[in-house]
N, C-alpha and C positions, 0 to 999 in steps of 0.2 A: 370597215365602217361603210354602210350603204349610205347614197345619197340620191337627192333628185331635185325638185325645182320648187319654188314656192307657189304662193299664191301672184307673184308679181313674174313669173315667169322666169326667175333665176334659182341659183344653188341653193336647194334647201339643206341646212346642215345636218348630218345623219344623228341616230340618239341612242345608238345600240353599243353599249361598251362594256365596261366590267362584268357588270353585271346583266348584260342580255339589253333587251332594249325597254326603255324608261318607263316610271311610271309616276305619278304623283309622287306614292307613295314611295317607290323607290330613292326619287330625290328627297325628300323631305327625309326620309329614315340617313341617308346619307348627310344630309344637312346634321343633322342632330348628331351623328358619330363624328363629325370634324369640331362640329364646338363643344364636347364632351371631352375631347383628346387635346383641342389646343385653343381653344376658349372663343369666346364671341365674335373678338376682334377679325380673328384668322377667316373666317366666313365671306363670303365674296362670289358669285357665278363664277371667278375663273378658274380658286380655287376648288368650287365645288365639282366644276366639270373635271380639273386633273383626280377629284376622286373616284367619279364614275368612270374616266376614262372616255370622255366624249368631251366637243369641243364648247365651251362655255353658250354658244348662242344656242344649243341644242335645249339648253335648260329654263328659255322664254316660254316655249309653250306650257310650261309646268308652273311659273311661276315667273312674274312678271319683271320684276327687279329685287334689288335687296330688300325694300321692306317688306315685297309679297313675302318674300323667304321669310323674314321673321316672324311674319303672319302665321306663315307655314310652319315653325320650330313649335308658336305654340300650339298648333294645331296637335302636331304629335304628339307635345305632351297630354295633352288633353284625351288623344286614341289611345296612348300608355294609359290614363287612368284609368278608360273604358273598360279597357282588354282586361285589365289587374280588377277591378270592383266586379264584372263579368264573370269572373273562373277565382275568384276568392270565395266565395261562398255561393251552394244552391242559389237559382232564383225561388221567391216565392209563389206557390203552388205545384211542386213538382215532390210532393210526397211528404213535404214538410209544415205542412199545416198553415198555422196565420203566418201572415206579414212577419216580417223584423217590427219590433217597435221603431217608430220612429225616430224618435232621439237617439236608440240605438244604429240605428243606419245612418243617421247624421253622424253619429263618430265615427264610425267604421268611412265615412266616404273622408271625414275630414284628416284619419291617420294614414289614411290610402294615398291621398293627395300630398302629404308630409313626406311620404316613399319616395313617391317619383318627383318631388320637388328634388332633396338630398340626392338623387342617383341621377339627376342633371343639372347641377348648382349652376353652369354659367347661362343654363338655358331659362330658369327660375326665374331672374326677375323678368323678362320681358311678360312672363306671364300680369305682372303690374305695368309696366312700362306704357308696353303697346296696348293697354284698354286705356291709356291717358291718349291717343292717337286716333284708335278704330271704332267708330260708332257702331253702339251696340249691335242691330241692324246688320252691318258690317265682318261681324266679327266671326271667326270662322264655326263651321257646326256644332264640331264637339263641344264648344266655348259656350254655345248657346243652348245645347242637350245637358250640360252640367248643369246651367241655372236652372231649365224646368226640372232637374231628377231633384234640385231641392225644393223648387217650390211645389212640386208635386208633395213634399214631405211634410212641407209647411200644409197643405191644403190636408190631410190625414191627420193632422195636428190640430184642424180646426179655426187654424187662422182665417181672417177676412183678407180681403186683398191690398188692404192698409198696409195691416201688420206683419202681413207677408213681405211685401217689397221693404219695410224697416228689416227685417227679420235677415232678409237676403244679403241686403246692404252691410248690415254689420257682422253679420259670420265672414263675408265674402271678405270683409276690410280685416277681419280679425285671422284670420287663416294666410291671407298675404300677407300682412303685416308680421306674423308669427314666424313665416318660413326665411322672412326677408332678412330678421332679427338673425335666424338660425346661423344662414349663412351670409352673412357680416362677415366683412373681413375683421382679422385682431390680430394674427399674428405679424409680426415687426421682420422677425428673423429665424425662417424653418430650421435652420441649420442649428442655431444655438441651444443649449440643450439644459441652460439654467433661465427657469420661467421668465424672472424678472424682464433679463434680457432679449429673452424669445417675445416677449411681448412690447419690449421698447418701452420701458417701462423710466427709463433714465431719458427719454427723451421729453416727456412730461413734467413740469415744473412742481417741485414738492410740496412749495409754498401756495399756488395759484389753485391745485388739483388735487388736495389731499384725498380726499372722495374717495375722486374716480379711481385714481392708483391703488387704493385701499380696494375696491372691489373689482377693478380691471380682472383678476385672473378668475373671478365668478361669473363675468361679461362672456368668458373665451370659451367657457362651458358653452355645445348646445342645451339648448333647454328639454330636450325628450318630449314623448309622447304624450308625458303626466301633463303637465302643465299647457297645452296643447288643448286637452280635453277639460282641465279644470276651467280654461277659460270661457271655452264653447259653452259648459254647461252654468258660469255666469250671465256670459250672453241670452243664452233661452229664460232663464232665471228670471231676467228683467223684464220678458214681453209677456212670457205666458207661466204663470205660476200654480206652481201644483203638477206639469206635465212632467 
């Protein structure tokens, strides 16, 4: 590990470890495989740096403290949508004639977005979390390249800029709200292997919660793709009809 002096004239800590020497994006990609493998909690600069193999203060220049870093996880996940809506299908004009319809590229972004939520569940919800924190302005690029790719869709759709920002507000609420349902916790006990009890189902009073017991093991279902899109296409339903 190379080293040399700061700006104050002392030890600068070196940043060259596992993986060669650092890079945003190297950190952040490493952020993202330590709370994928042992969940949000485990995340910390000190543990981050025993992943890279360099010493935790190497990883200030990249990102400031812990929230920067969760700033940063959602940032990733939001490069993950990019890269995957990117190389999922041609863009348009490269041999394949008009546009996507629009509503068709709104689904296509909103089951895209469903992908990489599920294939990083504990990294998911900051994606709601941290916009209750970071003002828009604020918030990292991808975050903010995702909202114009829809309101760029809204705008090809004919919206005004009313019903555009309704339009964004409630897909954006209905899509996090959606993913958020997905993955809800519900099981009681992995191990056990008859439902009732795999769901703590006897922990629930029979008198107080007939209901919810009655339908608990339809809760523990995700909800798929379908429903996913049937709702989106209630949502467009209500602003703009007929599209």
């Amino acid at each position: 590990m190379t080293h040399g002096t700061d700006a104050r004239g002392g030890r600068r800590v070196g940043d060259r470890g596992r993986y060669g020497r650092l890079s945003r994006e190297r950190v952040l990609t490493a952020g993202l495989d330590v709370v994928d493998r042992e969940g949000l909690s485990a995340l910390s600069m000190r543990r981050l740096g025993a992943e890279l193999e360099v010493e935790a203060m190497a990883l200030y220049r990249y990102a400031a403290g812990k929230e920067a870093l969760l700033d940063g996880l959602v940032e990733a996940l939001y490069l993950e949508l990019e890269e995957n809506l990117a190389t999922s299908v041609p863009a348009p004009g490269e041999g394949f004639g008009e546009p996507v319809p629009w509503r068709e590229e709104l689904h296509r972004i909103a089951q895209e977005t469903r992908r990489v939520s599920l294939a990083h569940p504990h990294v998911a919800p900051l994606l709601a979390t941290r916009m209750l924190a970071v003002p828009l302005a604020r918030r990292p690029m991808p975050v903010l390249r995702f909202h114009e790719r829809l309101l760029a869709l809204f705008d090809r759709a004919g919206m005004d800029e009313r019903t555009a920002a309704l339009v964004l507000q409630a897909v954006t609420a209905w899509l996090l709200g959606y993913f958020l349902v997905e993955l809800r916790a519900m099981v009681d006990n992995p191990e056990e292997p008859e439902p009732a009890f795999r769901l703590g189902l006897h922990l629930m009073p029979a008198q107080e919660l007939p209901r919810l017991r009655a339908i608990a093991p339809g809760l523990a279902e995700r909800g798929g793709p379908e429903p996913l899109a049937v709702g989106l296409n209630a949502l467009l339903d209500r602003f703009i009809a007929g599209t």
